[in-house]
N, C-alpha and C positions, 0 to 999 in steps of 0.2 A: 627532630633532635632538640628543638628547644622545646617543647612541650616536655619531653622528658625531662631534662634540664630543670626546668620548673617544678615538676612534680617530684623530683629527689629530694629538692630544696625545702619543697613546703612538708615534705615527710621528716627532713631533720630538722626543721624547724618546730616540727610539732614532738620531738620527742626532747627537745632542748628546752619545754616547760616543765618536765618531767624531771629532768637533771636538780640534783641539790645545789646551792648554791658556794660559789668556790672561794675560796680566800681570799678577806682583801674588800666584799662586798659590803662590810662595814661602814668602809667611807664614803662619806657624803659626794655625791654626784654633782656637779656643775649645771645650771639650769640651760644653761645659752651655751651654742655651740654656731659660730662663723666657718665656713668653708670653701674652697673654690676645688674647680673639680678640670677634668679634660672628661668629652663624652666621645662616643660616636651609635649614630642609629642607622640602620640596618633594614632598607623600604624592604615591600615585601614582593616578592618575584612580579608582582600583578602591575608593579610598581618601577620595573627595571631592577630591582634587588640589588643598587647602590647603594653604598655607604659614605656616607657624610662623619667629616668629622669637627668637632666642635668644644665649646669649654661654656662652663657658669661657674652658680654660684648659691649656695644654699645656706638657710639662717633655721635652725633645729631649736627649738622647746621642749625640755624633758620633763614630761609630768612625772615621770617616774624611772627606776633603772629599765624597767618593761617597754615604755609606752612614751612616745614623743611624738609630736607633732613637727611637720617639716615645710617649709618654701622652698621655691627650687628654681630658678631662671634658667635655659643654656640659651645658646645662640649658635649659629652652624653658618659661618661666612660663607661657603662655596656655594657660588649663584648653579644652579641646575640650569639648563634651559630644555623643553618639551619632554617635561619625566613625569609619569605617571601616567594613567591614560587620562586624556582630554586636558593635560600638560597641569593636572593638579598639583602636580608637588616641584612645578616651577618655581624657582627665584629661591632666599636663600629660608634659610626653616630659626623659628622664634618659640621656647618653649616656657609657657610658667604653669605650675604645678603646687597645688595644696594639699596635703595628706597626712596620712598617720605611718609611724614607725615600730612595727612592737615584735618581740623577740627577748634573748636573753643575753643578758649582760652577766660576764666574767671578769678576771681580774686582770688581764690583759689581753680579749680580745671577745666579742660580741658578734652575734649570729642574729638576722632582723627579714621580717616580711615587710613589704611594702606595698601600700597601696594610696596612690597621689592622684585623684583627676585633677583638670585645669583644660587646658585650651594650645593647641599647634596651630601655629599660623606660619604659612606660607607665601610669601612678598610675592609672587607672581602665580600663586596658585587660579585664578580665578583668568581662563584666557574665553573670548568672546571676538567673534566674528560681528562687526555692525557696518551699515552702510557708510561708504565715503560722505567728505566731506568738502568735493570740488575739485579732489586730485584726480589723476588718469588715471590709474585703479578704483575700479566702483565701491570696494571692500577695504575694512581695514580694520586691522587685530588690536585689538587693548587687554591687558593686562592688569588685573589688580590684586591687590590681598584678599589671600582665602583663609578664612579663619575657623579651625573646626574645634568641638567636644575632645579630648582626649582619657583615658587614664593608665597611667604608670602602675602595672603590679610585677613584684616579683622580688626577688632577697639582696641583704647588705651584709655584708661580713668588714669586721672594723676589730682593729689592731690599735692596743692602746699604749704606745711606748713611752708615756707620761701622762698624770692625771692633768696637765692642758691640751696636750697636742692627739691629735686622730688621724690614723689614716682609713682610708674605707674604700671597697671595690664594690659596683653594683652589678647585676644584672640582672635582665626582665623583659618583659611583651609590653611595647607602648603600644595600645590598643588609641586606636584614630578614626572616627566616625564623623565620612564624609555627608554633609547635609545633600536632602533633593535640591536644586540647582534646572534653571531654565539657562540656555543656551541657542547658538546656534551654526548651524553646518550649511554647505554649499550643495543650490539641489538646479538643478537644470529644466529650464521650463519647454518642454517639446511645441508648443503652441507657437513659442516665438524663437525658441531656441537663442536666448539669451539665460544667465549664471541669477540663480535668486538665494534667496535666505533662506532654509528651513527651519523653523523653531525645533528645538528637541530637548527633553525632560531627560537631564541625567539622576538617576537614582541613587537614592542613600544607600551606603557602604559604610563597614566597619572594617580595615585592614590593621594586619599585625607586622609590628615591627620590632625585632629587637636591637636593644638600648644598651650600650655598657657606660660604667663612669670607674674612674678613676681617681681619687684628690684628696684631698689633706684639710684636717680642720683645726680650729681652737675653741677650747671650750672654755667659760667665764662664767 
């Protein structure tokens, strides 16, 4: 469903270069555009297929009525606890994002492709098994940040009910590519029949997630 989704959007967006342009596109465009947004991402079944909801904040450069370049912060409060496999998408999720914006600009309202990489990090994505340290359990879990590659593609539709203020709706595939990663599991030793460490090599992955936003900007 969303691959379709996606592939509608990039077909009207590629016939929306084609379109003449509409009244009104005389006036000079705003270079700077401030915005704050409400998000929610959308892990992928492999993932628990939970959605997180969350809010940022985005700072746009328009080189043109075509073509802008964009920043992107969110932040997603709700701590997960053991989501993902191997509790990667543990603790709460931090996203910043650099890309391009291009599509076509009307006289009150604007059709955009998107394509932003940057980096997801997740506060308790990185969980580990290590030896005690003196307590009556021999074992004991720590948790750290897990910080991965990410990129944002997919369209922006923006409503312009005055030439400062914007509204805009997103949606898209955040594509998240997990690094290989050394770890380790609980393995039983038959010789003495006491509890040991197995080292074990989790594999790089690339999961999809979709992203929606919602939010309001000012252009200057």
């Amino acid at each position: 469903m969303k691959r379709k989704f996606l592939a509608l959007l990039v077909s009207s967006l590629y016939l929306c270069f084609f379109l003449p342009d509409a009244k009104g596109q005389s006036d000079e465009l705003p270079k700077f555009e401030v915005g704050a947004h409400f998000t929610s991402i959308t892990k992928s079944n492999f993932s628990n297929g939970d959605t997180e909801a969350g809010f940022g904040a985005r700072f746009t450069f328009n080189f043109s009525r075509m073509v802008a370049l964009e920043a992107v912060g969110n932040f997603f409060p709700h701590v997960c606890r053991g989501c993902g496999s191997f509790g990667d998408n543990s603790g709460n999720i931090a996203q910043a994002l650099v890309g391009v914006k291009a599509g076509k600009r009307f006289d009150k309202w604007g059709v955009f492709a998107k394509a932003r990489p940057g980096v997801v990090s997740f506060s308790q994505g990185d969980l580990r098994i290590i030896a005690g340290t003196g307590s009556i359990f021999p074992f004991a879990f720590e948790q750290k940040r897990l910080t991965n590659f990410a990129v944002d593609l997919g369209g922006i539709l923006e409503f312009y009910p005055s030439k400062r203020l914007v509204t805009r709706f997103e949606a898209g595939d955040t594509l998240i590519h997990y690094r290989e990663r050394q770890t380790n599991f609980f393995g039983f030793d038959p010789t003495t029949g006491a509890t040991t460490l197995v080292p074990f090599t989790l594999r790089s992955e690339t999961r999809h997630n979709f992203q929606f936003v919602a939010g309001i900007g000012w252009r200057f």
